[in-house]
N, C-alpha and C positions, 0 to 999 in steps of 0.2 A: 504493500500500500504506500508505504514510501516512495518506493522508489518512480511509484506511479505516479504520486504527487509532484517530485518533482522532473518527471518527463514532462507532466503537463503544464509546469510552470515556464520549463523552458519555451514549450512551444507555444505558451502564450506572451512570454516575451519576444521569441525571435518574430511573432505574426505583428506583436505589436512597432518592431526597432525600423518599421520602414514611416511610421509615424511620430509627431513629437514628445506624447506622452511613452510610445515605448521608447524613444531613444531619450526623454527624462529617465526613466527609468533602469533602462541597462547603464550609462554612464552619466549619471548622475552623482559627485557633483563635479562642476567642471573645472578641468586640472589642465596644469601646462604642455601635456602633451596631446590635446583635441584633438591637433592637427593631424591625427595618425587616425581619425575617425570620419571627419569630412571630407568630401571634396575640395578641391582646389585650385586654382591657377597659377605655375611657378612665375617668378620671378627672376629675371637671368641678370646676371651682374655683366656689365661690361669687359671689355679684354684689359683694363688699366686699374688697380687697384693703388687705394690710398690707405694705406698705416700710418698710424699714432707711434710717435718715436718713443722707447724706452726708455724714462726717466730714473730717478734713484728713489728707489720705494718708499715713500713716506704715508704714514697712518697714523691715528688716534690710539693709543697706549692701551687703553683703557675705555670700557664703555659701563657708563654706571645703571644697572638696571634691575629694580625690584630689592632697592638695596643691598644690592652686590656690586663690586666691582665684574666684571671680563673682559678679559684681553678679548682683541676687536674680532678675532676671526671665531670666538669662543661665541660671541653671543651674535656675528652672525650668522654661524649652525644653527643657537637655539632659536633664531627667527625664522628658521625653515628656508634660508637664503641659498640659490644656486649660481649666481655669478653676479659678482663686485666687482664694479671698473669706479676707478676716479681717475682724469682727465684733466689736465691741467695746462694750459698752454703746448697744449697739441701733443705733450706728453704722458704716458701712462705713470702716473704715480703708485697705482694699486690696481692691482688685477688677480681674482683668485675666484674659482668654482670648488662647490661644495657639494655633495650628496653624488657621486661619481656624472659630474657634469664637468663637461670642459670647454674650452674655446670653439670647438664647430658644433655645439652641443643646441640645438634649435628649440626656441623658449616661444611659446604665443603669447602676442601681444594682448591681449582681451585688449582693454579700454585705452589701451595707449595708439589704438588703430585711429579710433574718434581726430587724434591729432594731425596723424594723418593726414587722413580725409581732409582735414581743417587747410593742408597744406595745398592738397590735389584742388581743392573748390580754388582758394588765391591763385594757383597757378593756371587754375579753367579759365577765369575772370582777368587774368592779367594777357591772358591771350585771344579775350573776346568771345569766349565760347560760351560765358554766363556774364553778365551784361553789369551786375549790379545784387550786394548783399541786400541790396532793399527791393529787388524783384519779388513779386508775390510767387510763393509753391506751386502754385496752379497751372503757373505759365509752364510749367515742365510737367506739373501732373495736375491734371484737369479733373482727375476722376476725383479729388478730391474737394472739387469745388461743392460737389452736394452736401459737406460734413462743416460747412462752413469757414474753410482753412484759405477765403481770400483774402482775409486778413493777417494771413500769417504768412510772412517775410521768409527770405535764407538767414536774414540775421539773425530772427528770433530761433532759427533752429540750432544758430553754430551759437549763440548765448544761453541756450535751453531754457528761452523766455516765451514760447510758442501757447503756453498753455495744455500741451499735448495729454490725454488721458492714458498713460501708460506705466504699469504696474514693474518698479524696475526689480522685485524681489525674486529670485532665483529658486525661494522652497517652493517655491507652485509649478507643478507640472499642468496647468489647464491659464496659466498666466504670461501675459505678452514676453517677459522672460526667454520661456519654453518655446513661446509660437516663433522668435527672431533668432535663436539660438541654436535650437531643434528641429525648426519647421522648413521646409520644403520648396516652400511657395510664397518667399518674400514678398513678389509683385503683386501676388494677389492680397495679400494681409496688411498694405501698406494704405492703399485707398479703403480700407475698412477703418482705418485708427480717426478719433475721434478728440474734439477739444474740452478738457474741464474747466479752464480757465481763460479768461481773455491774453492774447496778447500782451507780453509787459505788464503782468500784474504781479508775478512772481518768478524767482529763480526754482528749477522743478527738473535736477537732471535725471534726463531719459535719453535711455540709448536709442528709443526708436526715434527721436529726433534726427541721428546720426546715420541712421538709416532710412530715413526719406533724403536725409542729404544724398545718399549713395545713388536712391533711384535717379535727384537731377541730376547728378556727375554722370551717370551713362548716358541718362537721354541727353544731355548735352553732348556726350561725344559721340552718340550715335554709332557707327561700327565700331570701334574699338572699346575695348574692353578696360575699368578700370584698373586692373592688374597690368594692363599692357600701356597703359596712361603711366602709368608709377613706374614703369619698366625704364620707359623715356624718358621722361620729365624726374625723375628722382634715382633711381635705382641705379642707371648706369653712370651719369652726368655727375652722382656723390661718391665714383671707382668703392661701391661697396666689395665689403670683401669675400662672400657666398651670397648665392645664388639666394632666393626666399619665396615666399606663397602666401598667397591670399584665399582662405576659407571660402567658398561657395554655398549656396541653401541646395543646390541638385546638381547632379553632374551631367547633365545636358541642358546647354544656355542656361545654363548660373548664375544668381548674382551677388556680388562679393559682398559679403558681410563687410560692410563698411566702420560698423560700430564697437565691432571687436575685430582678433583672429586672422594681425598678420603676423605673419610665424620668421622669423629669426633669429640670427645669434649677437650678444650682447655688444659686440665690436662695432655692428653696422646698425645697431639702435642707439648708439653712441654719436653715428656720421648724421644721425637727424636731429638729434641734439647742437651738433656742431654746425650744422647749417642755420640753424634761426641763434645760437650762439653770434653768428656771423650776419647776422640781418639778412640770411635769407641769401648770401655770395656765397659764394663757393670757389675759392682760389681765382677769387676774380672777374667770375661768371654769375650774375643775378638770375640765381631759381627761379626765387619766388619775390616780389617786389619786397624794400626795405618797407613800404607803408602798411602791407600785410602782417607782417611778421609785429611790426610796430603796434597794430589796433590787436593784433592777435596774443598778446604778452602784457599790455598797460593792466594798470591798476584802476577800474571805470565803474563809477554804480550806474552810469547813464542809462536812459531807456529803459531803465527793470532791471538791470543783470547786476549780478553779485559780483562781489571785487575782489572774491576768491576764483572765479571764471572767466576766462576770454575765451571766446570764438574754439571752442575746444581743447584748451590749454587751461592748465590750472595755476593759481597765481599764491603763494603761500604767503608773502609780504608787500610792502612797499619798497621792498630793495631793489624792485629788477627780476630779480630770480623766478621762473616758472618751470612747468615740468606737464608732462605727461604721463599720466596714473591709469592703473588696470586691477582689476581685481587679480587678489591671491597677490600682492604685493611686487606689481611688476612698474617699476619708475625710468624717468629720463629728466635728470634735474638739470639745471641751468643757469649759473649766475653769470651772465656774461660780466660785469665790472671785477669780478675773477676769473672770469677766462677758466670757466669750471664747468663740467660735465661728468655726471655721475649716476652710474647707469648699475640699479638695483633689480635685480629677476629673482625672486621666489615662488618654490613649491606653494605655499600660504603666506599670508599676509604677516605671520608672527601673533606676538601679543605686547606690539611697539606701532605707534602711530608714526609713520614715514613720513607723512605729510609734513610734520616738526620734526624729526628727525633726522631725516638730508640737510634742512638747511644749518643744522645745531652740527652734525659732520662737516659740515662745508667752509665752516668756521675755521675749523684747524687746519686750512690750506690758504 
């Protein structure tokens, strides 16, 4: 009777893993290796690669935590951490993997995708291809004009001031969560999503925001493919140093999870750092415009948005310094007036708030 039980169990998961509550289910909850369970579109690095010169190792002695002292590489094991970079004047200061992870060791981005994206829209819009952050959503998806979203901007989407009705909690398998994460049929789930709030009434982040950004990034480029946007405009032109990929919802005409789930290794989520570190130049070559990079990093309550968020970047002070954040403790911090890049990947998030914590590390350099 056993073993009957769980024959049937399996074979009501494996009926269910082609849908999102069974693939909540079989892989649930989501961990840094996803990318070994979606679809995807690679990413091909160019024939010229750029390395960070090898500096003289310097670190924090000491991290104090829960009233203890540990040595630094002590307590970031017990944070569940799997590669530490600090970056300092285009030199590696610190560089170490943990839990047998190493340098070509491919970590997914969850939420530090969001900034991406945040870069691929500047550089749509700096080539003409999206006209304006104050264009209304509509004008790229019209289907949403029945749910009353022609009030709602590209701004409001990359400030996550839209209003949007979306549930960002991860324990719900029947929860928008599961349907963007899980689901199949982003294109269709996307003109379903609906407003609780007006407009600028409130800061309210949702990742399906970042993903109706992904639907206009395609329609605006129409045949090509956001992964093959990034391929060109970022991927090759920043001489990353591996190849990488972009998650899909199906593996037939796909479309990239734009709000998480681009998969790399810590070196070349370091080179996206260094790029808006650099306003957005690149050895002398403007990416993405300085004035992007600039409204995309400030410290601004304008319009609704919180002054911990810009345009898909997160802002922890008034100093300058921002970063892009992921769940399960995946960062890319930034002080450019230090000429500092600090690129944290964890299995889980710890039981240490990163968000104060990079910039309290970033101190000692």
């Amino acid at each position: 009777m056993r073993l009957f039980r769980i024959a049937l169990m399996s074979l009501l998961l494996l009926s269910l893993s082609s849908c999102k509550v069974g693939r909540f289910f079989v892989y649930n909850f989501a961990g840094i290796k996803d990318y070994k369970i979606f679809p995807s579109r690679t990413i091909e690095k160019g024939d010229s690669t750029f390395y960070f010169t090898q500096g003289v190792e310097k670190k924090p002695k000491t991290i104090s935590y829960k009233d203890k002292e540990l040595s630094f590489e002590e307590f970031l094991i017990e944070q569940k951490t799997v590669a530490f970079l600090v970056i300092k004047n285009d030199s590696i200061l610190y560089e170490n993997y943990f839990n047998k992870y190493e340098e070509e060791a491919i970590v997914a981005s969850f939420s530090m995708a969001k900034s991406v994206t945040s870069i691929l829209i500047g550089i749509a819009i700096d080539e003409g291809l999206i006209l304006s952050v104050n264009e209304p959503v509509t004008k790229y998806i019209p289907e949403l004009k029945a749910n009353g979203f022609d009030k709602v901007t590209l701004k409001h989407l990359l400030q996550m001031t839209s209003g949007l009705d979306y549930n960002e909690g991860y324990a719900n398998p029947f929860g928008d969560v599961a349907t963007f994460y899980y689901g199949t049929k982003l294109r269709k789930e996307i003109p379903k999503m609906k407003l609780k709030y007006e407009p600028e009434e409130k800061f309210d982040y949702a990742s399906g925001s970042t993903q109706i950004l992904g639907l206009v990034l395609e329609r605006a480029l129409k045949d090509q493919s956001i992964s093959s946007y990034l391929q060109e405009k970022l991927w090759i032109p920043l001489e990353m140093e591996f190849d990488a990929s972009w998650s899909i919802d199906r593996k037939k005409n796909g479309l990239e999870k734009t709000f998480c789930c681009l998969n790399a290794r810590a070196r070349d989520f370091a080179k996206i750092g260094r790029l808006y570190l650099n306003k957005g130049n690149w050895n002398g070559k403007q990416i993405v415009s300085e004035e992007w990079v600039a409204e995309s990093t400030k410290y601004d309550v304008s319009e609704g948005s919180a002054n911990h968020y810009q345009y898909q970047w997160w802002i922890p002070s008034e100093n300058g310094d921002f970063m892009a954040r992921g769940i399960l403790g995946q960062y890319i911090y930034v002080h450019p007036e230090k000429d500092l890049i600090i690129v944290r990947l964890g299995k889980k998030e710890g039981k240490v708030d990163w968000f104060s914590v990079l910039p309290k590390i970033g101190k000692a350099y």
